[in-house]
MILUMSE-839722 format. One record per atom (N, C-alpha, C): residue number from 1; residue in three letters; atom name; x, y, z. Coordinates in steps of 0.001 Angstrom, whole numbers, plus 500000, padded with zeros to 6 digits. Layout:
BEGIN
n  res  atom  u  v  w
NUM  ALA  CA  X  Y  Z
...
This chain:
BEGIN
n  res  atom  u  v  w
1  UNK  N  827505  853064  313021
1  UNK  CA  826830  851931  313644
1  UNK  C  827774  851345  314685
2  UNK  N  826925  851385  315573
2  UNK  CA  828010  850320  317208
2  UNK  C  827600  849518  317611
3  UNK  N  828375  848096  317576
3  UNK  CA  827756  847286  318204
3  UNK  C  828151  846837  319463
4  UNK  N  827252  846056  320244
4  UNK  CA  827637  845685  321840
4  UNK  C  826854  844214  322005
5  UNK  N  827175  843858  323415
5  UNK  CA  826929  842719  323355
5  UNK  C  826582  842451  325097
6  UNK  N  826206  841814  325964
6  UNK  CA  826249  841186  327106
6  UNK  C  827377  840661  327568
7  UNK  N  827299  840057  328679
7  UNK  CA  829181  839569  329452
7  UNK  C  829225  837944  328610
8  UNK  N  827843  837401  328964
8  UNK  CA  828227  836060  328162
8  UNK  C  828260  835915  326574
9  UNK  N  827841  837052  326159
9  UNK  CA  827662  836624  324620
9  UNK  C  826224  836106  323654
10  UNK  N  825012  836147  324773
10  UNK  CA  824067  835506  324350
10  UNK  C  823440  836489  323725
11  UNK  N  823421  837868  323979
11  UNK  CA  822751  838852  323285
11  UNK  C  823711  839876  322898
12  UNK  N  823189  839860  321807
12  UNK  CA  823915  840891  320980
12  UNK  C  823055  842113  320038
13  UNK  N  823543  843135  319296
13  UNK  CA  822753  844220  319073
13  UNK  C  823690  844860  318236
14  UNK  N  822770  845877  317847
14  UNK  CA  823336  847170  316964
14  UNK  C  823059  848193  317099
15  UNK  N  823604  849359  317093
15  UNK  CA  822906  850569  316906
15  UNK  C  823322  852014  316978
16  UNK  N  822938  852787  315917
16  UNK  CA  823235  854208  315745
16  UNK  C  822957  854957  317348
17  UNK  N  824239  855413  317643
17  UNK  CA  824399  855728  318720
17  UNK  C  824812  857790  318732
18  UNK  N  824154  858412  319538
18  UNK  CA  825620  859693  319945
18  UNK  C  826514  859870  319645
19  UNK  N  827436  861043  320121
19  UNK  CA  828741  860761  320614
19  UNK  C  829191  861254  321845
20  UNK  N  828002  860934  322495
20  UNK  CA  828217  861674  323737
20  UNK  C  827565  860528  324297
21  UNK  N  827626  860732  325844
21  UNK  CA  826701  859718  326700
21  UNK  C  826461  860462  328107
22  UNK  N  825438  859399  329054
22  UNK  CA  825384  860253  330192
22  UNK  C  825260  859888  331186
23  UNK  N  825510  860184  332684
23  UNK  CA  826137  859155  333564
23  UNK  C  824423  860041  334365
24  UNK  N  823712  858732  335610
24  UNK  CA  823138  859036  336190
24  UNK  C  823086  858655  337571
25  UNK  N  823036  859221  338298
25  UNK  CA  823427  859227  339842
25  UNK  C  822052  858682  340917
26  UNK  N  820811  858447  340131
26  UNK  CA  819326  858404  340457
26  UNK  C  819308  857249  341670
27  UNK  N  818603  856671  342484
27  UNK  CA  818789  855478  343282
27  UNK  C  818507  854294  342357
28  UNK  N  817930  855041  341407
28  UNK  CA  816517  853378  340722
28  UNK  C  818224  852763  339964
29  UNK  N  818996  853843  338994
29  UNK  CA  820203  853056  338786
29  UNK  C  821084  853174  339339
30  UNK  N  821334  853388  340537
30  UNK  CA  822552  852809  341411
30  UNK  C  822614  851396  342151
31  UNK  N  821186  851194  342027
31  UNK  CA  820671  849789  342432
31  UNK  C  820737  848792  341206
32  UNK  N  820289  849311  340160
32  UNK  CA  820686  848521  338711
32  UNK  C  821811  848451  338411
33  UNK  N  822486  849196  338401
33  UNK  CA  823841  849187  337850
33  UNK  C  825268  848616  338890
34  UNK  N  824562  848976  340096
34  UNK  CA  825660  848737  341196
34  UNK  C  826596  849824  341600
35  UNK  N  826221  851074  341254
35  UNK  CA  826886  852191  341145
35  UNK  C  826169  853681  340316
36  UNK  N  826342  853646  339129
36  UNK  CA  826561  854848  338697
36  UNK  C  825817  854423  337032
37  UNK  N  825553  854515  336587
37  UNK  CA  824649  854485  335313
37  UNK  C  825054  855001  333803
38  UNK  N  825747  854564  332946
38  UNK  CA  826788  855634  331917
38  UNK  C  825725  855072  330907
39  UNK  N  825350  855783  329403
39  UNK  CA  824391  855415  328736
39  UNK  C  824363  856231  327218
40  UNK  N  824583  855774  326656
40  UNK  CA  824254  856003  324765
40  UNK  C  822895  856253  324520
41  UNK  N  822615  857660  323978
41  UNK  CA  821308  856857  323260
41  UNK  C  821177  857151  321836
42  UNK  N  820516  856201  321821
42  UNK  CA  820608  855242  320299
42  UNK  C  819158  856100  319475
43  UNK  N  819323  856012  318041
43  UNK  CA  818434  856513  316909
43  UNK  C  817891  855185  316300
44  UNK  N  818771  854708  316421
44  UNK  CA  818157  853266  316048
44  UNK  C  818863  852015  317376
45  UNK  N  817719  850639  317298
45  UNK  CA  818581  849847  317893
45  UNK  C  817641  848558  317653
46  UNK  N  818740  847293  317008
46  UNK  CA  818184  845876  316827
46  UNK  C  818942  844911  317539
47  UNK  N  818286  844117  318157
47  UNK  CA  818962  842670  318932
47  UNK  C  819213  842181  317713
48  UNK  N  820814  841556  317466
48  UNK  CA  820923  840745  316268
48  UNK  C  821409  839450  316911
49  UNK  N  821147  838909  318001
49  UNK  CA  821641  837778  318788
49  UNK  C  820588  837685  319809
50  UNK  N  820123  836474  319960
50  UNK  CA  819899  836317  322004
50  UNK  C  818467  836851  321998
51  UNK  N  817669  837354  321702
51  UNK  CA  816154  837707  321671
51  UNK  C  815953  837580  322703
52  UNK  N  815705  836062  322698
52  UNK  CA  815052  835438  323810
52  UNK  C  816043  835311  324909
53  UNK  N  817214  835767  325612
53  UNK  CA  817791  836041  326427
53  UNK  C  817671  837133  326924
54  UNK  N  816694  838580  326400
54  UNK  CA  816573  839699  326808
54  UNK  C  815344  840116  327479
55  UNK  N  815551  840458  328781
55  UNK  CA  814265  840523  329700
55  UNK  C  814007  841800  329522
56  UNK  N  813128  842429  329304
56  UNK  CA  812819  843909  329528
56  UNK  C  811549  843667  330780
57  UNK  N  812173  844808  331953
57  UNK  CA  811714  844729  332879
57  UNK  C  811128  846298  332803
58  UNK  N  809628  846627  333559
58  UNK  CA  809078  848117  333570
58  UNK  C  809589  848156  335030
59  UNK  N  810655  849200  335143
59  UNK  CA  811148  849594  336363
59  UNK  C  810883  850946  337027
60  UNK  N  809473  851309  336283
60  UNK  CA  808784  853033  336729
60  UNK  C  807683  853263  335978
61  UNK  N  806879  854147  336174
61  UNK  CA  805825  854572  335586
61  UNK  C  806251  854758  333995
62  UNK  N  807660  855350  333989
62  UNK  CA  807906  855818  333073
62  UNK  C  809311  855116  331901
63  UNK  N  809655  854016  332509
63  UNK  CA  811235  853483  331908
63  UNK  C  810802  851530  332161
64  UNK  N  811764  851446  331333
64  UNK  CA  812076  850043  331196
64  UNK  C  813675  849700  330808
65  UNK  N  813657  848576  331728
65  UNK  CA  815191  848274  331708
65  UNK  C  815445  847271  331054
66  UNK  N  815923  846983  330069
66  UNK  CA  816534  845377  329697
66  UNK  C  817845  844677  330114
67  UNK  N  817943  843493  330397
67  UNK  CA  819539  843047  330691
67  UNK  C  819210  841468  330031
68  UNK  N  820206  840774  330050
68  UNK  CA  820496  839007  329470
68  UNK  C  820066  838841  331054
69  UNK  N  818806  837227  330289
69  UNK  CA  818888  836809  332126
69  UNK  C  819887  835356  331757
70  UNK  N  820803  835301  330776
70  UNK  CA  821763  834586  331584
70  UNK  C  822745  835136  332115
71  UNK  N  823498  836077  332039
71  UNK  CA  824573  836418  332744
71  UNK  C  823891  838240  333494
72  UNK  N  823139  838524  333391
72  UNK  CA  822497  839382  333958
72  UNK  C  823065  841429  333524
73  UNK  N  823847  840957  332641
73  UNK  CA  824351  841845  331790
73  UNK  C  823364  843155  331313
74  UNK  N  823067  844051  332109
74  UNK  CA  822324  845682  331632
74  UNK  C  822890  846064  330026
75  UNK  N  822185  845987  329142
75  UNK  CA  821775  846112  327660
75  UNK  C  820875  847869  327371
76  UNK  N  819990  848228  328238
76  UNK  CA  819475  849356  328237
76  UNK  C  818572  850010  328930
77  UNK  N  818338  851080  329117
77  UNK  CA  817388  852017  329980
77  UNK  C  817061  852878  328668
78  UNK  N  815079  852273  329089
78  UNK  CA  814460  853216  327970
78  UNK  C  813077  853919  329193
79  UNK  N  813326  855294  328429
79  UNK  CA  812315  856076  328906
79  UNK  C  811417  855848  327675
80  UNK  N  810565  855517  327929
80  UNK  CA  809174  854957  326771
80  UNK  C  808768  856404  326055
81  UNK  N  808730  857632  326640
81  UNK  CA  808394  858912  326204
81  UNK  C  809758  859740  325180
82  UNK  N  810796  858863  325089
82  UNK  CA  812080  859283  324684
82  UNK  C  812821  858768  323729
83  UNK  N  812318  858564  322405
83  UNK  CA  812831  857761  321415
83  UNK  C  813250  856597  321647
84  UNK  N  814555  856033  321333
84  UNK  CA  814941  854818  321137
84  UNK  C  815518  854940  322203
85  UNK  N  816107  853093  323226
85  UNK  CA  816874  853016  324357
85  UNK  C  818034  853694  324568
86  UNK  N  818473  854113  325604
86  UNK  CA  819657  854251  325912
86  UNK  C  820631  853078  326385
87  UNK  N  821813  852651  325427
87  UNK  CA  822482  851627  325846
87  UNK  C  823198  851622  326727
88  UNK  N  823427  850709  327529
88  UNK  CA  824828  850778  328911
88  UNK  C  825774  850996  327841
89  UNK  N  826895  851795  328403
89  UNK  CA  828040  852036  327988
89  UNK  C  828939  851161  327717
90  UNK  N  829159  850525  329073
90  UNK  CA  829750  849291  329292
90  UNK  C  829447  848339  328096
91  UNK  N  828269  847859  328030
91  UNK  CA  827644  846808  326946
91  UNK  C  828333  847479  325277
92  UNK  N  828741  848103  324701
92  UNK  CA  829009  848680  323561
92  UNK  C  830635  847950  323341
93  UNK  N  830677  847220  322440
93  UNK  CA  832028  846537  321719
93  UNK  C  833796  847819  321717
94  UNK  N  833007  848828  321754
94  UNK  CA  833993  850240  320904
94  UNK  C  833446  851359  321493
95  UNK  N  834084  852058  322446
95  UNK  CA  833659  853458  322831
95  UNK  C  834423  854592  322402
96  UNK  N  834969  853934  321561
96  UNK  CA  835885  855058  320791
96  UNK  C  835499  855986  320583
97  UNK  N  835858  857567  320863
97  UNK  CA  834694  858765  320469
97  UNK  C  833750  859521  321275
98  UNK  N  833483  858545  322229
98  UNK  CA  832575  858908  322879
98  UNK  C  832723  859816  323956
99  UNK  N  832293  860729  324072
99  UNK  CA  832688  861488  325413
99  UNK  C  831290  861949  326476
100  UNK  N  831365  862860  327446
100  UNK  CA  830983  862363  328902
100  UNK  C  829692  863956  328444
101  UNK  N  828305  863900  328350
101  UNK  CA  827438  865316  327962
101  UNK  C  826767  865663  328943
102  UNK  N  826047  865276  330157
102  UNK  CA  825474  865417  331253
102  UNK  C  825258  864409  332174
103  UNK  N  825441  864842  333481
103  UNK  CA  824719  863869  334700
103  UNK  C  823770  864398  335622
104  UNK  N  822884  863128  334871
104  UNK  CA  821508  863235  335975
104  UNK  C  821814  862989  337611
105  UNK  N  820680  864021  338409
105  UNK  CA  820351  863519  339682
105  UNK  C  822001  863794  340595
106  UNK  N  822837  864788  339916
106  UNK  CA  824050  865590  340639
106  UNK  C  823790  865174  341947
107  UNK  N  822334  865575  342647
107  UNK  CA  822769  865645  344136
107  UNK  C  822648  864109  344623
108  UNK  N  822682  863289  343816
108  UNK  CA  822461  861789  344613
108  UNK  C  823415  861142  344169
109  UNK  N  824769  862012  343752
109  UNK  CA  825722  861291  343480
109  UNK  C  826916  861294  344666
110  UNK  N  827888  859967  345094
110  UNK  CA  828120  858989  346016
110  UNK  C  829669  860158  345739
111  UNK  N  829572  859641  347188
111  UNK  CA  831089  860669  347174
111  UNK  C  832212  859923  346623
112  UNK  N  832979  860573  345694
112  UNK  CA  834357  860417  345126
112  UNK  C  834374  859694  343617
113  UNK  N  832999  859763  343107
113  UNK  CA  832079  859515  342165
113  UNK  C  832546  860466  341160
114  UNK  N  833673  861437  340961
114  UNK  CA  833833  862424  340295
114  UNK  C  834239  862096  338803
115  UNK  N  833561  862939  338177
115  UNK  CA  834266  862614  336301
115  UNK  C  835387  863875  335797
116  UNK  N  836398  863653  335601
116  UNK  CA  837143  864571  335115
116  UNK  C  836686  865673  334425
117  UNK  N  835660  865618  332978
117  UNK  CA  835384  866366  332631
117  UNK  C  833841  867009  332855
118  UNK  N  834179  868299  332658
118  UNK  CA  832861  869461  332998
118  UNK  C  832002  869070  331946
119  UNK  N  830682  868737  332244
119  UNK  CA  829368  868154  331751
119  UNK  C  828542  869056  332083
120  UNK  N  827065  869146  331625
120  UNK  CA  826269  869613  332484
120  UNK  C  825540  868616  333608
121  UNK  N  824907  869231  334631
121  UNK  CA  824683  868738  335591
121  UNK  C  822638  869010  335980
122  UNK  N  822248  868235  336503
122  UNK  CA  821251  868668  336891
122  UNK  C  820988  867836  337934
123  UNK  N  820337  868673  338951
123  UNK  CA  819699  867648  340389
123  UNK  C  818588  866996  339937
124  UNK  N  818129  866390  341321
124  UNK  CA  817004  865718  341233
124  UNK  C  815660  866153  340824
125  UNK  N  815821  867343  341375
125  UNK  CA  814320  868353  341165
125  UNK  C  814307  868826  339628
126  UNK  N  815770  868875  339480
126  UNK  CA  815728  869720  337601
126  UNK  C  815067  868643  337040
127  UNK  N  815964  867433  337364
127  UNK  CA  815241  866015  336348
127  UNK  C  814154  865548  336259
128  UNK  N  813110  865870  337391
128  UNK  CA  811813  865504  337568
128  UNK  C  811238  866670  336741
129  UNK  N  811652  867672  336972
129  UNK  CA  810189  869085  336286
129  UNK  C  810798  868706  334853
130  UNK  N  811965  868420  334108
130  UNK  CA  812159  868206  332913
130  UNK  C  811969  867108  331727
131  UNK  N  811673  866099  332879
131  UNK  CA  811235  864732  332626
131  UNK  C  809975  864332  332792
132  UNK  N  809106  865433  333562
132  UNK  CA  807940  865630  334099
132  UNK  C  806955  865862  332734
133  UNK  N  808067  866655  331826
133  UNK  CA  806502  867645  330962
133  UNK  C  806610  866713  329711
């Protein structure tokens, strides 16, 4: 069990996580995130703080984003067709363990954006026909 939290503290959570995570290069989160997108996903996951500080916004046909609207803190990206959320990385108390399993959307990633270790990779087109069916 891992828990995480927001920058101010108003929301907080739990949840059976991976041990892997995955960075995405897409525009929809380079605009959310301010960069680059790193993400857990979770088997289980409960707000145990802040409820009502957590906006879940539908940011696609297909995903929804949550963050704290007091300090504006990204909490998760859920594909609604894909089990439980994927948590920001960042947001997680302890990343102990965790290591780096694929990045989405390779070709829309920002130059010098590089991760040390070899992941798998997929472009934009892989992620759509795979995310598609």
């Amino acid at each position: 069990m891992r828990i995480g939290q927001c920058l101010c503290g108003k929301v907080k959570y739990s949840a059976e996580t991976e041990d892997t995570f995955a960075v995405c290069y897409c525009k929809m989160c380079q605009q959310w995130a301010s960069g680059v997108f790193m993400g857990v996903s979770t088997t289980s996951f409960t707000v145990t703080e802040g409820e009502t500080h957590l906006k879940i916004a539908r940011t696609s046909d297909w995903a929804d984003r949550a963050f704290c609207t007091e300090c504006g803190s990204n909490i998760y990206y859920h594909s609604r067709d894909y089990g439980g959320p994927t948590v920001a990385l960042g947001s997680l108390d302890d990343t102990t363990g965790l290591t780096p399993r694929v990045q989405y959307f390779i070709d829309k990633k920002p130059t010098g954006f590089d991760l040390v270790q070899d992941t798998k990779t997929m472009t934009e087109a892989e992620c759509l026909a795979h995310f598609s069916t």
